[in-house]
N, C-alpha and C positions, 0 to 999 in steps of 0.2 A: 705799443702799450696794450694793446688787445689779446686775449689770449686766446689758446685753439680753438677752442670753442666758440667764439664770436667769430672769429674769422670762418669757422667750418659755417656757419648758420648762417654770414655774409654771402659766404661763395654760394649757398645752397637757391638764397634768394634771389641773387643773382643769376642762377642758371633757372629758375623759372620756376622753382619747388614751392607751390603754395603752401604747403601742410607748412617749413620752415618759415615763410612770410607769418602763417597764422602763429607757430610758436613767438616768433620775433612780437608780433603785438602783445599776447599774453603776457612773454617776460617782462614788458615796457610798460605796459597800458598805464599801471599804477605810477611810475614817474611820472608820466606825461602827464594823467588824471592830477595829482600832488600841486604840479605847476599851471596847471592850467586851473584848477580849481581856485586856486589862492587869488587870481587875478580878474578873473571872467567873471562877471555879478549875474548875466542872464545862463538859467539852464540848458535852454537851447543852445545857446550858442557856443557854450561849453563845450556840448558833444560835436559839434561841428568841426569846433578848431580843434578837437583832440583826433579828429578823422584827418582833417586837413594835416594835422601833423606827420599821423604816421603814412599820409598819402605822399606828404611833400620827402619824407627820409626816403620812400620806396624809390622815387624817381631821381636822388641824389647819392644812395648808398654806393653807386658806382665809382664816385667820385671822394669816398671815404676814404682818410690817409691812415688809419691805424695810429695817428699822432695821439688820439686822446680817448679814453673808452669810448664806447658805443653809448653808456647811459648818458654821459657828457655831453655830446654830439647831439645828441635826442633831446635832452632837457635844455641846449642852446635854442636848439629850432621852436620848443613849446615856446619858448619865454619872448623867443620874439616875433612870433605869430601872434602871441597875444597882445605886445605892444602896439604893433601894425592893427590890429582889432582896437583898443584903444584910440588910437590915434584918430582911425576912422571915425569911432563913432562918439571921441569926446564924453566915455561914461561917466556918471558920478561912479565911481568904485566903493562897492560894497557886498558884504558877503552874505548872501541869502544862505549858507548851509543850514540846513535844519539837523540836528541830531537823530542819530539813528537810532530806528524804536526798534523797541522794546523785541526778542522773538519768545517764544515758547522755550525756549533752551532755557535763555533767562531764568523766567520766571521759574522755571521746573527743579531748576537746579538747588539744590542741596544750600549753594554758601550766598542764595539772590538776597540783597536785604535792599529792599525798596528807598528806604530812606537815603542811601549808600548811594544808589545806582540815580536817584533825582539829584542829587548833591554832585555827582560826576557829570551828567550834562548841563548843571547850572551853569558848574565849573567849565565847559566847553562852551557852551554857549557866549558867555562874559571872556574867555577868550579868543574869539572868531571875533568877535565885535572888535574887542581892542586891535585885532590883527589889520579887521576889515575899513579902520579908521589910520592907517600907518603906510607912510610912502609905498606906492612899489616894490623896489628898491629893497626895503626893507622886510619888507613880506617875502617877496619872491627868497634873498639869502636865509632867514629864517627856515623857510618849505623845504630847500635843497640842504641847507646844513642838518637841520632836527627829524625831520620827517626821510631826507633820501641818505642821510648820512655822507653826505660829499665833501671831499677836504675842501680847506680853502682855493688851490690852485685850481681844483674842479671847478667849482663856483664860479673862479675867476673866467675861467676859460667862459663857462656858458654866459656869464655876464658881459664879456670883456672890460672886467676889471682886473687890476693887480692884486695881487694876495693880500697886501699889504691892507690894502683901500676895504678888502674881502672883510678881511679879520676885524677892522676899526667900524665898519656899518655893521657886523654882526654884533659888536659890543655896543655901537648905540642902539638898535631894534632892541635886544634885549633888556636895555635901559628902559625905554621908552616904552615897552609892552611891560614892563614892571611899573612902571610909574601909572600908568593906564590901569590899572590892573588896583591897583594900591589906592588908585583915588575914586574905585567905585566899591571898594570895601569899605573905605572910611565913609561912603556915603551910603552904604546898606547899615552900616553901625549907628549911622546919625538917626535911621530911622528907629 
């Protein structure tokens, strides 16, 4: 399943090409980041397990069968490094992300309209919350279907679930993050 190119940047890090190692994290980071962020509530720890992950691919990539991409394989191992994290530490799960401020470009920019741009992180924010109150399970398929664009088989693979099972938890999360969602607007209206 792999194409030249993963395998050329496979073989490269395998024969001891750090510059290829550091491209490999670059083109990844932001998976890994995606699935580890969705799950991990402490910052620290975040950046730990997202090291630990791509420390744990480096020392396994040997062992890589080209059965399933490279993102797949990678976005398996984040998801369950951070259960294993979980497990250990028994977290309440909850999403501390804060929205990202504001830069100079922003503001600078010709089409910035302030009211527009606090309305877009209200809207983020009221969404991470509903996410950060929603099984696992249901976060995690959410992050890899919307955010990484993974089919269901993908998914499947890195959850080891069935496609099938993929597809039917992705349409309840989406239920359930609508519903959440739906009953904190009917209560911002109440006020």
């Amino acid at each position: 399943m792999a194409d030249t190119g993963q395998k050329a940047l496979i073989e490269a890090i395998l024969h001891g090409d750090s510059n290829a190692y550091r491209q490999f994290i670059e083109q990844y980071k932001n998976l890994v980041a995606h699935v580890v962020f969705q799950l991990i509530p402490n910052p620290i720890d975040r950046e730990d397990i997202c090291q630990d992950v791509f420390v744990s691919a480096y020392q396994h990539l040997k062992d890589f069968q080209y059965q399933s991409k490279i993102s797949t394989w990678l976005a398996r191992i984040a998801y369950f490094r951070c259960l294993n994290y979980l497990k250990k530490r028994r977290a309440v799960l909850f999403d501390d992300h804060t929205p990202e401020e504001m830069t100079f470009d922003d503001v600078a920019s010709a089409s910035f309209d302030p009211y527009e741009d606090t309305e877009k992180k209200e809207r983020l924010v009221l969404v991470r919350e509903a996410l950060a109150q929603m099984p696992i399970v249901y976060r995690t398929i959410l992050t890899l279907y919307h955010l990484q664009e993974m089919s269901y088989q993908e998914i499947g693979k890195v959850m080891e679930l069935p496609s099938g099972t993929v597809k039917s938890y992705l349409f309840r999360a989406r239920t359930l993050l609508r519903q959440r969602l739906t009953a904190v607007n009917q209560e911002e209206d109440a006020w």
